[in-house]
N, C-alpha and C positions, 0 to 999 in steps of 0.2 A: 224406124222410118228414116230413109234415105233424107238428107237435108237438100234443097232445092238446088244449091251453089254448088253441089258434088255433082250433079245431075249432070250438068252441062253449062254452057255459057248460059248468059243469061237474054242474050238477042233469041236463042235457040228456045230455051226452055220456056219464056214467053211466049209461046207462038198462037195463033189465032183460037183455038180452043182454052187455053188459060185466059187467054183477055175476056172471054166470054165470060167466066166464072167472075172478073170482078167488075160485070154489068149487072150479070143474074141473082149474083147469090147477094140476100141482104146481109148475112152474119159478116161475112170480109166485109160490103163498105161499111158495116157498123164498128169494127173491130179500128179498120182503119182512120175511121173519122175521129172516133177516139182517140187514138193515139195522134194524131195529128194538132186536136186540142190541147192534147198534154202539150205537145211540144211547142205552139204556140203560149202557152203558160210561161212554158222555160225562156222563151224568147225575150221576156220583159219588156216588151212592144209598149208605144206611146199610145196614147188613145185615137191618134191621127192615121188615117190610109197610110200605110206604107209598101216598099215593092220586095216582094221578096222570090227567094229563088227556091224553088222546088226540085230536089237533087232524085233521079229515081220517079217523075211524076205517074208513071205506070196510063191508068185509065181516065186520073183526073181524080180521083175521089178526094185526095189532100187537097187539091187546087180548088173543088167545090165549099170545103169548107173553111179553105181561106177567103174565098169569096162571101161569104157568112159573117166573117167579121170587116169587112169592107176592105181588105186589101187588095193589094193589086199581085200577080202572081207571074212570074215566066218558067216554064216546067220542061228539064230535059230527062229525058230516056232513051235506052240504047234498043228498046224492041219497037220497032215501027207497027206491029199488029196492038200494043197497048193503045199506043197513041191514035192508031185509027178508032179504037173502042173507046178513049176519049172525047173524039169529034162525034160519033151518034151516040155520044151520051151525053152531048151539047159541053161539055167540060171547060171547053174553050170560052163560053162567054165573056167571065171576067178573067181573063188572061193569054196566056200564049206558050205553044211547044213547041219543043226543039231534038230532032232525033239526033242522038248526039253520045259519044260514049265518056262519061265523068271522066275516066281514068287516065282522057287523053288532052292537052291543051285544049281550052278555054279560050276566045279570045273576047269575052264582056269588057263593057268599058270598067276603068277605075275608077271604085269607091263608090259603083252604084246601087248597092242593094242595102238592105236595111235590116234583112235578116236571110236566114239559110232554114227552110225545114226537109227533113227527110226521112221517108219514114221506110223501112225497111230494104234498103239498098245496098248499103255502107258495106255487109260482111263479101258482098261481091268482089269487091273488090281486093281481098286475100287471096284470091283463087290466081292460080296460075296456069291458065287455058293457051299459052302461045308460050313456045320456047324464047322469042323476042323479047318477050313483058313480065317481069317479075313482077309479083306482087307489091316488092317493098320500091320497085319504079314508078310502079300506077298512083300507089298513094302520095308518094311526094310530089308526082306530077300535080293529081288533084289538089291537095293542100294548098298546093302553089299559086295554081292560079284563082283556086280559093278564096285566099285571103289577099289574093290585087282586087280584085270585084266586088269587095267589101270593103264596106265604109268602117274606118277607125271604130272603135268600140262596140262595133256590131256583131248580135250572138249567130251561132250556127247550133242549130238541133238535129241529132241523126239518133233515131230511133233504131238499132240495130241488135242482129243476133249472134252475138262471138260463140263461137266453138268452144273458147280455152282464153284464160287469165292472160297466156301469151301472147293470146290473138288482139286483146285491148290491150295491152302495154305496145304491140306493133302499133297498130293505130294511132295511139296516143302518143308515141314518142316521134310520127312522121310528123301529126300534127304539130308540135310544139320546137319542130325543128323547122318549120315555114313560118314558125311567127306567132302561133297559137298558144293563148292560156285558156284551160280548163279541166273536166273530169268528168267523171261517169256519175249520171244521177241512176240506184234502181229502184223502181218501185214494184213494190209486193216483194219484197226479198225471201220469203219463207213460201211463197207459192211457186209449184213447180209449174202450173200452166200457164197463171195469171204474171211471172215477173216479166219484168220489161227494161231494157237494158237504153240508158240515153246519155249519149256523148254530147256533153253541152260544150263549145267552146267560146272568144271571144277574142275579136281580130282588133290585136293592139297590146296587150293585156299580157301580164307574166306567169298572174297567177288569178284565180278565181276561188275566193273563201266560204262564199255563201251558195254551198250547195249542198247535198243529203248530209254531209258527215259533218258533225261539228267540227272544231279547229285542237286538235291535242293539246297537251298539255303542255306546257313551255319544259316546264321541268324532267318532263319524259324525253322529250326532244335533247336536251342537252343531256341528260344520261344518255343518250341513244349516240350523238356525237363522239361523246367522250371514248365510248365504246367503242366505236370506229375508229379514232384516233388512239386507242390503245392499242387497239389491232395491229392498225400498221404500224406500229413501234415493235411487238412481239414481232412480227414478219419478220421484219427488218434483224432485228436482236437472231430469228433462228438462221436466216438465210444463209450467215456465214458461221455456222457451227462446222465442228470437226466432222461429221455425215459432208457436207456439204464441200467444203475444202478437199475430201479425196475424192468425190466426185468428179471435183473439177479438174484436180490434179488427172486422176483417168483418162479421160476425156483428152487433155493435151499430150500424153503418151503414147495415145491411140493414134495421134496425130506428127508423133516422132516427134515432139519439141521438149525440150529440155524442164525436166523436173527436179528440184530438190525431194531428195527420197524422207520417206517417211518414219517418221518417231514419236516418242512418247510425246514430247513435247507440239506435236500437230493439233494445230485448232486451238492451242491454250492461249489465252491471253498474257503476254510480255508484260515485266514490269518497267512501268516508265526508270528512263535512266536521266540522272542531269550531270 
């Protein structure tokens, strides 16, 4: 099965017959509203209304069940047939859309949201549908203005579907180069229908410790350093071996500049003289 995001853009591939399916069909809004609650779990929300932003709102079904727990919600999407199947699904009551495409400036005020949920949007954003827009431009964009319209120590939840391990380290490392600490929470790890993949982050923040995976082990850590820091001593130690030294000599030969010719004595270590 084709993945949705190979398909086509995603203004395209929503078009008014999709939006229909998550008025009609009860398994998506159940599917969704669940994940939505997860995600407000993750959020670690105050017990007070708070506003939060809806990344991805589609037809509203997140936005309905944020309104469930008494928040307040503003919700942008880039398919304008979603968002009409939001308004006669009355979606908008407690909140507000915005057609709008993530990937591109943002202008919300500063430090006004209290949290970020989003529930199946985020892998859109990989895709490269315009020669003009790299993928790795749209997420920094996003990131960016991200985390101005977020309040200091305020989380974001993206409920999303990577292709490849690479494809969440991209993510993760645009994130964290706008300002963001956090990680990927999965739940159901050993089900291949049921996993669920959620990028928690947290604007302010360098690092977040309390999430799925415990904290290693200090002592593994610093074996682990040390190892690295042996490495690049070995590096270092073979870089200029005798392999290496006629290399280079070659190389400037090629280049008609003047070489001391080669002997036994190439590549050996001299004894210090005093």
């Amino acid at each position: 099965m084709v993945r949705p995001e190979y398909s086509s853009p995603p203004e395209f591939f929503y078009n008014e017959d999709e939006a229909k399916k998550y008025v009609r069909n009860s398994r998506i809004r159940d599917i969704q509203s669940q994940m939505t609650e997860r995600a407000i779990e993750l959020l670690l929300l105050p017990d007070t209304p708070c506003l939060l932003l809806d990344i991805g709102c589609g037809s509203g079904i997140s936005g309905m069940t944020l309104n469930e727990y008494d928040h307040f919600w503003i919700g942008i999407d880039i398919s304008i047939h979603m968002l009409r199947a939001g308004v006669q699904n009355e979606a908008t009551e407690g909140g507000d859309m915005i057609l709008a495409d993530m990937g591109k400036m943002m202008r919300f005020q500063p430090s006004i949201f209290d949290g970020v949920v989003s529930i199946s949007a985020l892998q859109w954003l990989c895709n490269w549908d315009k020669k003009s827009e790299s993928p790795t431009l749209r997420l920094n964009t996003f990131f960016k203005w991200l985390y101005y319209c977020l309040k200091r120590g305020a989380r974001a939840v993206f409920q999303f579907y990577p292709d490849s391990p690479q494809q969440i380290e991209t993510i993760t490392n645009a994130a964290i180069k706008s300002g963001f600490g956090g990680g990927v929470v999965v739940d159901f790890p050993n089900s291949a229908k049921s996993k669920k993949y959620y990028l928690c982050l947290w604007a302010g923040s360098a690092t977040i410790t309390n999430m799925n995976e415990p904290v290693e082990n200090e002592e593994e850590d610093m074996i682990t350093q040390e190892r690295r820091r042996s490495n690049k001593k070995t590096k270092k130690i073979i870089k200029k071996n005798k392999e290496w030294i006629l290399k280079k000599k070659e190389q400037r030969r090629k280049k008609n500049l003047e070489v001391k010719r080669d002997s036994k004595y190439t590549g050996r270590k001299r004894k210090t003289r005093y």
